[in-house]
N, C-alpha and C positions, 0 to 999 in steps of 0.2 A: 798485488797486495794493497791494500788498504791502506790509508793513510792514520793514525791514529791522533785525535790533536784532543789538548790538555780542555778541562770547563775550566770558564772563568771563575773567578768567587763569587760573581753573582748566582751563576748558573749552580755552583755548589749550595750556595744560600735556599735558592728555590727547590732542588733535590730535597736537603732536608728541611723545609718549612712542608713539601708535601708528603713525605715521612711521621712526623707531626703529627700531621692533620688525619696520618689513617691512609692516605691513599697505599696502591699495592706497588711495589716495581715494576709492574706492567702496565699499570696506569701511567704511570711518571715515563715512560720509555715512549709511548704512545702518546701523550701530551708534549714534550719537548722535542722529542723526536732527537733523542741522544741511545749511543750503544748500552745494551742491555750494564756488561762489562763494566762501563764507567760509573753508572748508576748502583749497583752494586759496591763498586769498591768506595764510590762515595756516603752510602750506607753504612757499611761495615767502619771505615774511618771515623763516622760518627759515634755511632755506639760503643764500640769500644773505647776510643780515646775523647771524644764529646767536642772532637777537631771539625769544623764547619767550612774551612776555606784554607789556601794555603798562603799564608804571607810572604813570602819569600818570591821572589823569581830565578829564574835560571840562571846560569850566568852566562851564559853562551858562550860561543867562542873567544879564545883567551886574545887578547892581542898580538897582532905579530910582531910588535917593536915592545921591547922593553923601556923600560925607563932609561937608561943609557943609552939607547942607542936612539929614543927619541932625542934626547940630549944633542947629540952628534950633529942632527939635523939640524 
């Protein structure tokens, strides 16, 4: 199985600046050399909501000590 890993907000940037510009999703797939997939749903995120990048980050895994129990330590 493939691995599937997130575009940067740069990488999101350039998706839609060549969106923009006219080029096709197949261009843009072919030029960055990113999943058809991603290029798409980074598309569609635009146009409909006018969203370009996402601000946020994950959170990742939660900590295994709580505040208490860092405490403790």
């Amino acid at each position: 199985m493939a691995v599937r890993r997130e575009l940067t907000n740069f990488e999101s940037g350039m998706v839609v600046g060549s969106i923009r510009m006219g080029h096709s999703i197949s261009d843009i797939v072919r030029e960055f050399n990113i999943a058809r997939s991603l290029v798409s749903r980074v598309c569609r995120e635009y146009l409909i909501s006018g969203i370009t990048s996402h601000h946020g980050q994950r959170s990742g895994r939660p900590p295994a000590l709580n505040d208490r129990d860092q405490r403790r330590l």
